[in-house]
C-alpha atoms as one frame of an Amber mdcrd trajectory, in Angstrom:
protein
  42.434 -80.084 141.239  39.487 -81.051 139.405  36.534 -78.906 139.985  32.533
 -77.965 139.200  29.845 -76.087 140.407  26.288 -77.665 141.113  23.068 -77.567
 142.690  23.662 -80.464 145.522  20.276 -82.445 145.861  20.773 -84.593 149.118
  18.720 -87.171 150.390  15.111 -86.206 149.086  15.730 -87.897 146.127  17.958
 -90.852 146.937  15.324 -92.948 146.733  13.552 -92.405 143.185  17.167 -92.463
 141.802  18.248 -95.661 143.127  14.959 -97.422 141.932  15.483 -95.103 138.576
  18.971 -96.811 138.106  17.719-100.307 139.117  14.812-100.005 136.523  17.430
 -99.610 133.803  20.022-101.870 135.030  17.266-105.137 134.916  17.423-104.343
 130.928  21.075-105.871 130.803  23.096-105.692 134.086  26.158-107.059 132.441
  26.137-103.936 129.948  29.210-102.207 132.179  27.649 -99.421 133.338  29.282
 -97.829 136.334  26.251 -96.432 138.242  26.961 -93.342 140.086  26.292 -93.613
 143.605  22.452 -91.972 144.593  24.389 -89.792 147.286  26.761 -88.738 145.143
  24.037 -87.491 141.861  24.015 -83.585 141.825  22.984 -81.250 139.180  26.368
 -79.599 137.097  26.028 -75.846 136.794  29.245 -75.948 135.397  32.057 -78.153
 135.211  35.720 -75.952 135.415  38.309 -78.777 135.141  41.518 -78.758 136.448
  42.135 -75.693 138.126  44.891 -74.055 140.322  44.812 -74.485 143.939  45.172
 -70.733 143.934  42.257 -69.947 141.933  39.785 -71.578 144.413  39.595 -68.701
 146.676  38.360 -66.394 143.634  36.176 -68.984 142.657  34.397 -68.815 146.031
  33.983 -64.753 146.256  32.488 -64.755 142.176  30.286 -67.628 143.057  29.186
 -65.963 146.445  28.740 -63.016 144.565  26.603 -64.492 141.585  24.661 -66.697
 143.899  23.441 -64.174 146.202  20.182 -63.624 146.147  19.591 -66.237 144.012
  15.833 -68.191 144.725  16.214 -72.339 144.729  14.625 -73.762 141.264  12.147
 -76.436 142.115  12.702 -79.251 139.955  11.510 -82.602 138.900  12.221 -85.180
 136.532  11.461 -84.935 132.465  12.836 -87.654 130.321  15.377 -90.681 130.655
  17.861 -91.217 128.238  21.822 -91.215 127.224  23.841 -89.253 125.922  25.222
 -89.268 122.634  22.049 -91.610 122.016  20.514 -94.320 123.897  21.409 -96.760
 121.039  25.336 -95.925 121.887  25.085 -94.897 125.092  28.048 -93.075 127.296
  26.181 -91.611 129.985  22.646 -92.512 131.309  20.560 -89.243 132.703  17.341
 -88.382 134.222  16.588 -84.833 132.688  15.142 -82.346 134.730  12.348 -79.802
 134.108  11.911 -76.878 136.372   8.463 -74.860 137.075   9.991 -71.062 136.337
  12.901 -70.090 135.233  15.202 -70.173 138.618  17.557 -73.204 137.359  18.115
 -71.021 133.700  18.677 -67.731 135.575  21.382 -69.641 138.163  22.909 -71.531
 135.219  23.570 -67.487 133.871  25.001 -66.465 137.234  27.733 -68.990 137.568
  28.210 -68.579 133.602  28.898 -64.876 133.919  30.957 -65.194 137.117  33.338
 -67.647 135.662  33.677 -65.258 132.583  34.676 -62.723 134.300  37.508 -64.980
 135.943  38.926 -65.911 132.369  36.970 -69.601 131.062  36.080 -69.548 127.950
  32.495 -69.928 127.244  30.779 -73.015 127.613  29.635 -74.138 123.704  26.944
 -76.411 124.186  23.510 -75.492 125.613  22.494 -75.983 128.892  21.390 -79.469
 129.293  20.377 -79.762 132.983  20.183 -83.428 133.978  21.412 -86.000 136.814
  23.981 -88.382 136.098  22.993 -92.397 136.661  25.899 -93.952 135.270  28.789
 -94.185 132.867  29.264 -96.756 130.454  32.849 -98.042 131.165  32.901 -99.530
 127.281  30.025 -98.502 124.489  30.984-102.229 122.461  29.493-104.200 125.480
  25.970-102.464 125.663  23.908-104.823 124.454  20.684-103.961 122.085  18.454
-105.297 124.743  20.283-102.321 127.002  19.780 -99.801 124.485  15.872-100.973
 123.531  15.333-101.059 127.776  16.505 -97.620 128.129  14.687 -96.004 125.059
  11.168 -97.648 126.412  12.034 -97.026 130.129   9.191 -94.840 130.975   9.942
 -91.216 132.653  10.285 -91.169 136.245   8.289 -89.407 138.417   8.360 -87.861
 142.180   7.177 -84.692 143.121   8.445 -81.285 142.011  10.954 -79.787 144.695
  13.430 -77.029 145.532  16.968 -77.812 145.397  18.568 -75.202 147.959  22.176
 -76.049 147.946  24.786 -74.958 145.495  28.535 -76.374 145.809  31.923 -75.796
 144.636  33.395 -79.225 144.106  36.252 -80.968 143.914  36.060 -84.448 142.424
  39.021 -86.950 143.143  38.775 -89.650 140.779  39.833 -93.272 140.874  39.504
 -97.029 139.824  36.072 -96.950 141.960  34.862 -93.917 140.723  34.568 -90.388
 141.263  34.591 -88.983 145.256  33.589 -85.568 145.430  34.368 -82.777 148.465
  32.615 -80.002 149.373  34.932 -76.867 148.846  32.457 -74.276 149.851  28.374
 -74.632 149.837  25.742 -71.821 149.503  22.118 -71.878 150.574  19.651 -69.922
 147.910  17.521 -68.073 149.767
């Protein structure tokens, strides 16, 4: 089964990212983007892969353990772009900012707990940002896509705590990714 950890933001924000991914669809809506589904946008921590049925239940006593006593970051949005670039873009994010240093200090915990359970270290800093979309293939983005997105100005809604940390399974199909709850934490 395919799994990841991540901070689960719910409803508050539903809003602000659906008019976010609207925004940047009016730029070129026949660019093939596969726009995630605003219930469905969450916050990675750390993505495992495919893993073992078996492994789950030490998944869920680590992360219990590295998440206890862990205080909610309070986040809010901080740039809007793609990665690798917006001028060949694969995914479309919001990146996030946090006031302290809550969302680093988690991002550690779940690191350390899955080290001790065997992954290898992840290579690539911590990038914390919510998924919009997928682009299904880079040669139909057109430049007027790519020139929307780079001038799309930053969106904005009020800072907030994001209490809710999951272990995830995503099931993945023609229609896109569906994702189940394995186990959910509340920071204190």
């Amino acid at each position: 089964m395919r799994l990841f950890v991540a901070l689960m933001l719910g409803a508050r924000w539903g809003d602000a990212l659906t008019d976010v991914q609207r925004r940047v669809r009016r730029h070129d809506p026949r660019s093939g983007v596969r726009w995630v589904d605003a219930a469905n946008i969450h916050l990675t921590l750390r993505f495992l892969g495919e893993v073992e049925a078996a492994t789950v239940a030490p998944l869920v006593t680590a992360f219990a353990r590295a998440i206890a006593g862990a205080a909610p970051p309070v986040i809010a949005p901080a740039a809007l772009g793609a990665f690798p670039t917006p001028r060949r873009p694969r995914v479309i994010w919001v990146g996030i900012t946090e006031t302290g240093l809550r969302l680093d200090a988690l991002h550690t915990r779940v690191e350390a707990a899955v080290g001790d359970l065997g992954w290898q270290a992840e290579t690539r800093p911590f990038h914390p940002h919510l998924t919009l979309g997928r682009v299904r293939d880079p040669r139909r983005v057109s430049p007027e896509f790519s020139a929307g997105l780079a001038t799309e100005p930053v969106p904005t809604w009020e800072p907030g705590p994001v209490t809710r940390v999951a272990l995830v399974r995503s099931h993945l199909s023609t229609g896109g990714a569906r994702h189940e709850a394995l186990q959910v934490w509340q920071l204190a």
